[in-house]
C-alpha beads as a LAMMPS data file, in Angstrom:
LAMMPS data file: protein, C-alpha beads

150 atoms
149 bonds

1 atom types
1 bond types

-500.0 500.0 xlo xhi
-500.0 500.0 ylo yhi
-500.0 500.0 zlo zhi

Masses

1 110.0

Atoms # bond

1 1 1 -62.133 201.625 -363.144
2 1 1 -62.188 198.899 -360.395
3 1 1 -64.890 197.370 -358.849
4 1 1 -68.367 198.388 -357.780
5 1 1 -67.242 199.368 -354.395
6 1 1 -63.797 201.283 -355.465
7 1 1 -61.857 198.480 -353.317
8 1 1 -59.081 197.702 -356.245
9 1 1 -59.326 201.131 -357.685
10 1 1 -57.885 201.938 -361.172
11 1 1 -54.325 200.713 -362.018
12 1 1 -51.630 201.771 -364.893
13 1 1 -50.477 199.672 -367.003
14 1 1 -47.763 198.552 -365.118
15 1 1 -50.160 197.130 -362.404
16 1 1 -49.450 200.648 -359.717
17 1 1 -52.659 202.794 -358.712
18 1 1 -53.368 205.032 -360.577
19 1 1 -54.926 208.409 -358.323
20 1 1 -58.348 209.546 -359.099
21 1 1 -58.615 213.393 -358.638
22 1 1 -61.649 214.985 -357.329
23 1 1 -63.307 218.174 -357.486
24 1 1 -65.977 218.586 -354.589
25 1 1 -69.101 220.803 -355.331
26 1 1 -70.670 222.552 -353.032
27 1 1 -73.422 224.788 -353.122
28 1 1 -73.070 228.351 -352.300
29 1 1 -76.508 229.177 -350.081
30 1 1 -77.076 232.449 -348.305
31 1 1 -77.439 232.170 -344.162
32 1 1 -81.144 233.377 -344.521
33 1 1 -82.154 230.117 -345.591
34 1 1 -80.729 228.486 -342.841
35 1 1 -83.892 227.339 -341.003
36 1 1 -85.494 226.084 -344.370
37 1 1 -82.169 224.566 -346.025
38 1 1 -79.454 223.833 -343.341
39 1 1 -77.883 221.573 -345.433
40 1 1 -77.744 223.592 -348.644
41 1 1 -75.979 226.323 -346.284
42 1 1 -73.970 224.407 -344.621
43 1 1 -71.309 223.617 -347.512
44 1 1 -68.746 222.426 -344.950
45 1 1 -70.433 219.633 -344.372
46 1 1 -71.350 218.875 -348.125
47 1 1 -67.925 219.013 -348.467
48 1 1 -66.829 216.745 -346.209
49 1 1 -69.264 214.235 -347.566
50 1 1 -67.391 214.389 -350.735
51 1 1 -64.058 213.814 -349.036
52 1 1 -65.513 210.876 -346.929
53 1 1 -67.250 209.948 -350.339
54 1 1 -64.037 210.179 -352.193
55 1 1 -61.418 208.632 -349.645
56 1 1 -63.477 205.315 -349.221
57 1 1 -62.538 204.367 -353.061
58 1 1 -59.418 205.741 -352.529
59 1 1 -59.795 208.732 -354.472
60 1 1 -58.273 212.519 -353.679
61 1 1 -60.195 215.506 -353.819
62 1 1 -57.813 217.909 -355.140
63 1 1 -60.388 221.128 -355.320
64 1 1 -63.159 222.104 -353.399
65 1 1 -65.888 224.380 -355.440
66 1 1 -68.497 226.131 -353.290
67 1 1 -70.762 227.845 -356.270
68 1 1 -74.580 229.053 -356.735
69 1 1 -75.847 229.451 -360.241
70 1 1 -72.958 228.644 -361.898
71 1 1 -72.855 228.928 -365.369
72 1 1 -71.515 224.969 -366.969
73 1 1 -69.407 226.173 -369.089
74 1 1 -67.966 228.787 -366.459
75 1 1 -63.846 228.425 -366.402
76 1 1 -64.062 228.128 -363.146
77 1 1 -64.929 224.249 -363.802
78 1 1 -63.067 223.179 -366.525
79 1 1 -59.631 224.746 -365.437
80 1 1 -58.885 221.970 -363.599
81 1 1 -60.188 219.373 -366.174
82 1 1 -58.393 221.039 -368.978
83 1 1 -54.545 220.744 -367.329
84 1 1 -55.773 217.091 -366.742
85 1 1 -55.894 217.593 -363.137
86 1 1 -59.734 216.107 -362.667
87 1 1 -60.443 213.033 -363.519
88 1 1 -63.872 213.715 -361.916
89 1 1 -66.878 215.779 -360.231
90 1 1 -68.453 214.463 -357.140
91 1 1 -71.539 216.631 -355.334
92 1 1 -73.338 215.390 -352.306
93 1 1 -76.757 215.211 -353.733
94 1 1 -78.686 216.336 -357.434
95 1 1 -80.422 218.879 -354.888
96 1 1 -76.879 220.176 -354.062
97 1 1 -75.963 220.119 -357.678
98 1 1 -79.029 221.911 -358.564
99 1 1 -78.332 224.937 -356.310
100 1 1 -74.752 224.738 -357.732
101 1 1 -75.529 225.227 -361.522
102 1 1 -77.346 227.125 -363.652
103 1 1 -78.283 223.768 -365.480
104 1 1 -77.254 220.010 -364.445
105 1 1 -78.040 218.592 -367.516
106 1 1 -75.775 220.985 -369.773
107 1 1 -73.392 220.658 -366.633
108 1 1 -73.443 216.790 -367.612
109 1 1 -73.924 216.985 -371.109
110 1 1 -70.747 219.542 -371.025
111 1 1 -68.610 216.233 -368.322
112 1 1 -70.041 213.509 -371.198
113 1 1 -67.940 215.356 -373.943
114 1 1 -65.158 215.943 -372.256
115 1 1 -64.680 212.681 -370.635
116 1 1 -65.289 213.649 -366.976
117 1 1 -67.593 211.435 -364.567
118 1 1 -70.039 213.229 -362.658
119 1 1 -71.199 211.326 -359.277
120 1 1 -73.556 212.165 -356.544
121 1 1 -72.818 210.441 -353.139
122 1 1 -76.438 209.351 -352.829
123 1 1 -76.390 209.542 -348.515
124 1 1 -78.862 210.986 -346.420
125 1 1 -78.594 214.359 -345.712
126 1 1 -78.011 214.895 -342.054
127 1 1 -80.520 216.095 -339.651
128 1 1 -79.997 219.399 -338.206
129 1 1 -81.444 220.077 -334.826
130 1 1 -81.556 223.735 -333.210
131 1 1 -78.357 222.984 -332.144
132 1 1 -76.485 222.198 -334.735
133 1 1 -77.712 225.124 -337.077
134 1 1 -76.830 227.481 -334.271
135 1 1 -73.100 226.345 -334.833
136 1 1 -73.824 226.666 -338.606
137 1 1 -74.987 230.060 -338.201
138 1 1 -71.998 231.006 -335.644
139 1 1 -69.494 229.828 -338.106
140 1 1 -70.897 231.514 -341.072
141 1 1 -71.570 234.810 -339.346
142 1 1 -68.593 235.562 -337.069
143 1 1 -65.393 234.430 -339.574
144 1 1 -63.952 237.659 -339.282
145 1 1 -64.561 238.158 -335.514
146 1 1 -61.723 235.599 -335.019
147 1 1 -63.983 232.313 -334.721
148 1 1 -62.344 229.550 -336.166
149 1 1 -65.379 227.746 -337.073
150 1 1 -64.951 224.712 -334.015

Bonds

1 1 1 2
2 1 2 3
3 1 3 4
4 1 4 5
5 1 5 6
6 1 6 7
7 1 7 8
8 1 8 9
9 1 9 10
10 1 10 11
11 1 11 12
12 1 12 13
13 1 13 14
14 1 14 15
15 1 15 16
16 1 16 17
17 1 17 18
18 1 18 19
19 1 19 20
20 1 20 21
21 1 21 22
22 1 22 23
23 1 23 24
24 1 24 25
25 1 25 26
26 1 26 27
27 1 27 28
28 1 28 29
29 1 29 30
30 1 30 31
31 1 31 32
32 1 32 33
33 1 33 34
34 1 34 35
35 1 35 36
36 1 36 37
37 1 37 38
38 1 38 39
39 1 39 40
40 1 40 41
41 1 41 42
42 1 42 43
43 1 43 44
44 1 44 45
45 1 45 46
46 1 46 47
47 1 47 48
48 1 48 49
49 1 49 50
50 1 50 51
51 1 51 52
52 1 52 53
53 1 53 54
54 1 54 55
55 1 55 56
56 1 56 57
57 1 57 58
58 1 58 59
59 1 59 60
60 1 60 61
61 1 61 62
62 1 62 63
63 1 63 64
64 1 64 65
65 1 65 66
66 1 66 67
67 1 67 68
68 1 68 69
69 1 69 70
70 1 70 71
71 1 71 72
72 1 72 73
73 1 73 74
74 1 74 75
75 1 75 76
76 1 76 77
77 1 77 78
78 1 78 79
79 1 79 80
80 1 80 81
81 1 81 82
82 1 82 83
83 1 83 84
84 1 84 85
85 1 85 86
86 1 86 87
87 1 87 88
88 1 88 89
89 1 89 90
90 1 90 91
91 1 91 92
92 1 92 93
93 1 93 94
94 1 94 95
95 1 95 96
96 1 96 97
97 1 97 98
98 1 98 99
99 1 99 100
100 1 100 101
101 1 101 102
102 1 102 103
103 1 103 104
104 1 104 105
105 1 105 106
106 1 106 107
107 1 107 108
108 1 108 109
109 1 109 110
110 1 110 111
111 1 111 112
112 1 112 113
113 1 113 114
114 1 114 115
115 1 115 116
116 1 116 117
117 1 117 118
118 1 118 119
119 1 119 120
120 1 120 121
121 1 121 122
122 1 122 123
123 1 123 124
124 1 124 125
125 1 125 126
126 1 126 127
127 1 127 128
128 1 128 129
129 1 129 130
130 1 130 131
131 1 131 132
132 1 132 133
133 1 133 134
134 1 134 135
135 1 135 136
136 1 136 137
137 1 137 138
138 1 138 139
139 1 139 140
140 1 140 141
141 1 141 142
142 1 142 143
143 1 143 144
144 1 144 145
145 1 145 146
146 1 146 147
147 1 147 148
148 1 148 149
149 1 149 150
């Protein structure tokens, strides 16, 4: 699957790149844990970790999840993987994952069997000042008041 740093990326057989598909989790955290958690609430930036994640090795994500709990072997995870339309999962952290899913390690287990890599991005999360989670909390509160979440 190419080299360490995703530079060459996979190839077919006939030398062309072959497209790695993505699904993004992201974890699904209410607004009243904003202060203690911004990160955890603030799944559009989790998911645009993935995609920066995901676009430096020259992968696509082709599915965005935003989940709490979920069950691993919900549908809602293996749709996707079934039609052979994910050749992996990508989260931004184990913390992230753990929020996500009922249980990581059946979630993996369940990836393991069916062929599917599971990958963290393994970055910092971000700092959020006062600042920052009062545009979190704007965009997460107001979306039907017209904001558009800029």
């Amino acid at each position: 699957m190419g080299d360490a740093h995703g530079t060459s990326g996979p190839r077919e057989a006939g030398g062309r790149p072959v497209t790695v598909r993505v699904t993004a989790i992201a974890s699904l955290t209410p607004l009243e844990e904003l202060d203690a958690e911004p990160f955890l609430v603030d799944s559009r930036s989790q998911h645009a970790m993935c995609a920066r994640w995901a676009a430096e090795r020259g992968y696509v994500v082709t599915r965005e999840l935003l989940v709490r709990g979920l069950r691993p072997d919900h549908g809602a995870l293996w749709t996707d993987v079934e039609a052979g339309l994910v050749d992996l999962f990508v989260a931004p952290s184990h913390r992230v994952l753990e929020r996500a899913l009922s249980s990581v390690e059946e979630f993996t287990a369940e990836c393991a069997r069916r062929g599917v890599r599971v990958e963290t991005v393994g970055r910092a999360e971000p700092s959020y000042d006062a600042q920052m989670k009062a545009c979190v909390h704007r965009r997460l509160s107001l979306p039907t008041a017209g904001y558009d979440g800029r």
